[in-house]
N, C-alpha and C positions, 0 to 999 in steps of 0.2 A: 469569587463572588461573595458578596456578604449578604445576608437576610436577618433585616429585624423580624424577630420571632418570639412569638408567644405559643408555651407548647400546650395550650387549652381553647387558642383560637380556632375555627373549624376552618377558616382560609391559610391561616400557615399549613393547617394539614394537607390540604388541595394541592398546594405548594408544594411542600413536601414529598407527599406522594408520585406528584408529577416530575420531578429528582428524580425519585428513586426508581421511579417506570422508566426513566431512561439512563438510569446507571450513572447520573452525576452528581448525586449528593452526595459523593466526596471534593467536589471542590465546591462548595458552597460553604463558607462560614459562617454559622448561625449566633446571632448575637440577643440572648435572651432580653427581650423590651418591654417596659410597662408603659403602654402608648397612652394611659389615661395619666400618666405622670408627664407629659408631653417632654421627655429628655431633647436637651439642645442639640445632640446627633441625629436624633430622629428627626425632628424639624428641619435640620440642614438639606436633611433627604427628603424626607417627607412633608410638604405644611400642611397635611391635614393631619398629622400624627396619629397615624393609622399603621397598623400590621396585619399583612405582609408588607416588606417595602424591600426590594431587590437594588444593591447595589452592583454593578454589572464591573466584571474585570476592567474596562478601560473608564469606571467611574459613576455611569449615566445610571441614576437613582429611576426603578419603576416602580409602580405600587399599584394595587386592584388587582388580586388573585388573577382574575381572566388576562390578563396584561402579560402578568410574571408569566403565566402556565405556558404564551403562547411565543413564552421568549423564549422560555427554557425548551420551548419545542425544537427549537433553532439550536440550540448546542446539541451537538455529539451526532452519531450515526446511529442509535437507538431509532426502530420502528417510532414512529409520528403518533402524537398523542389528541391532534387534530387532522382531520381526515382530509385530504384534499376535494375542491370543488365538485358538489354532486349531491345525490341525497343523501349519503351518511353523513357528511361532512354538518349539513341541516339538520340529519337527527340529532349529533353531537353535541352541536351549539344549542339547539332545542333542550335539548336534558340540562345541557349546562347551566341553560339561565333558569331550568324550574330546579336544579338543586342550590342556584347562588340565590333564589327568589325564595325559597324554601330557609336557606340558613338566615337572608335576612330577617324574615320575619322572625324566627325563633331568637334570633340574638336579638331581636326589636323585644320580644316578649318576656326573653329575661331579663334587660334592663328595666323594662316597665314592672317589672315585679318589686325589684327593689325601691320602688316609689312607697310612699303613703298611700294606700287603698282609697281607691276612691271612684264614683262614678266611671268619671271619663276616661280615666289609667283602666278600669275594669272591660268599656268598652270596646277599647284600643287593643287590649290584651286579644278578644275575643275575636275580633276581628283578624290579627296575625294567624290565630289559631286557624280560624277557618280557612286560611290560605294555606296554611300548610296542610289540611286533610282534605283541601280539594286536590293540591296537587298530589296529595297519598293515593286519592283514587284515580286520577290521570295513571299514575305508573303504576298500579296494580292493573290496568285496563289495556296499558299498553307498556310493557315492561322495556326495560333496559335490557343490550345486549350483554352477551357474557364476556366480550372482550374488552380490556383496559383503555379507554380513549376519553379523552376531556369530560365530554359528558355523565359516563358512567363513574367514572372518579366523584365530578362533582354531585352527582346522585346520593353517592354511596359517603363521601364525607357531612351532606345534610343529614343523612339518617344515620349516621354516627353520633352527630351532633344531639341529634331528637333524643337518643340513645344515654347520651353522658347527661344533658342535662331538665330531660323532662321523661326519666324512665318511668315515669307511675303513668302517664299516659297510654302505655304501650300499644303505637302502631301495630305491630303485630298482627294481632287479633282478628283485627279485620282486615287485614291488608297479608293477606298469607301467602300468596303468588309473590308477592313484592319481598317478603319475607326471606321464601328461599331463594331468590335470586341475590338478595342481600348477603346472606350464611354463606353464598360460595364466594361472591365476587369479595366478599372484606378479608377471607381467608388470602388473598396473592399480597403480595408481600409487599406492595406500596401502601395499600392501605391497612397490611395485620400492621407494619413497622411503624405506622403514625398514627393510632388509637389512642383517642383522649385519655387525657388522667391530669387529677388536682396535680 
């Protein structure tokens, strides 16, 4: 398999991590991508030229972290990273979409940083913001469990994400429940092994 990859994206990480939850990131080749330079390989694969973008051994190009996560669920004999029908399987996908709804907004709020200052960019900013600190207090109110599954992955790569690139913020604080569940689940080794860095 090949993965266009960016190792500062929080969705490659998700990606990532979900490999290595199930012991197959060694046949994955990751092919380091500047998706804002829109390379003609990427676009072959991709037309939105976007990363993650999984090209699959017999060829069929996927993209959208949630996509890859639930292909990759499909290889190997490794315990399931999606829970089969029921209500965990609802929690899972529930966390999932508040930690993909959580990284969008943040990634929305650092490209809006790099604008010109201005009213409506400032508005815009303020607004992602407060989506991510409602969802901060969703999951301090109703925490993630401590086991590795779609959801808690994608939890815990949004607030890695909060982490690498809006640390003067610090969740933390007020979010202290959310905190040490954060401290143990980053320590297993899908997500210590894919921690952001420039």
């Amino acid at each position: 398999m090949k993965l266009y990859y960016s190792k500062t994206s929080p969705y490659v990480r998700k990606v990532m991590a979900c490999a290595i939850a199930r012991g197959i990131e060694g046949r994955i080749d990751c092919v380091t991508t500047n998706p804002h330079e829109s390379p003609a390989a990427l676009i072959a694969d991709n037309p939105l030229s976007k990363v993650p973008c999984l090209v699959t051994d017999d060829g069929f190009a996927l993209f959208d972290s949630p996509v890859i996560c639930e292909y990759l669920d499909s290889v190997g004999e490794a315990l399931k990273l999606f829970p089969e029908p029921g209500a965990s399987r609802w929690i899972a996908l529930r966390q999932q979409a508040i930690g993909d709804g959580m990284l969008d907004a943040a990634v929305l709020r650092r490209m809006e940083a790099a604008r010109p200052k201005e009213a409506a960019r400032d508005a815009g900013m303020a607004r992602q913001k407060a989506a991510i600190d409602r969802c901060l207090d969703l999951l301090e109110a109703d925490l993630p469990g401590p086991a590795l599954d779609i959801g808690t992955i994608s939890v815990a790569c949004a607030l890695g994400y909060l982490d690498f690139r809006f640390a003067e913020e610090n969740w933390r604080s007020s979010h202290p429940k959310l905190a040490a569940w954060y401290k143990t689940i980053v320590a297993q080794k899908p997500l210590a092994d894919t921690a952001p860095s420039e």
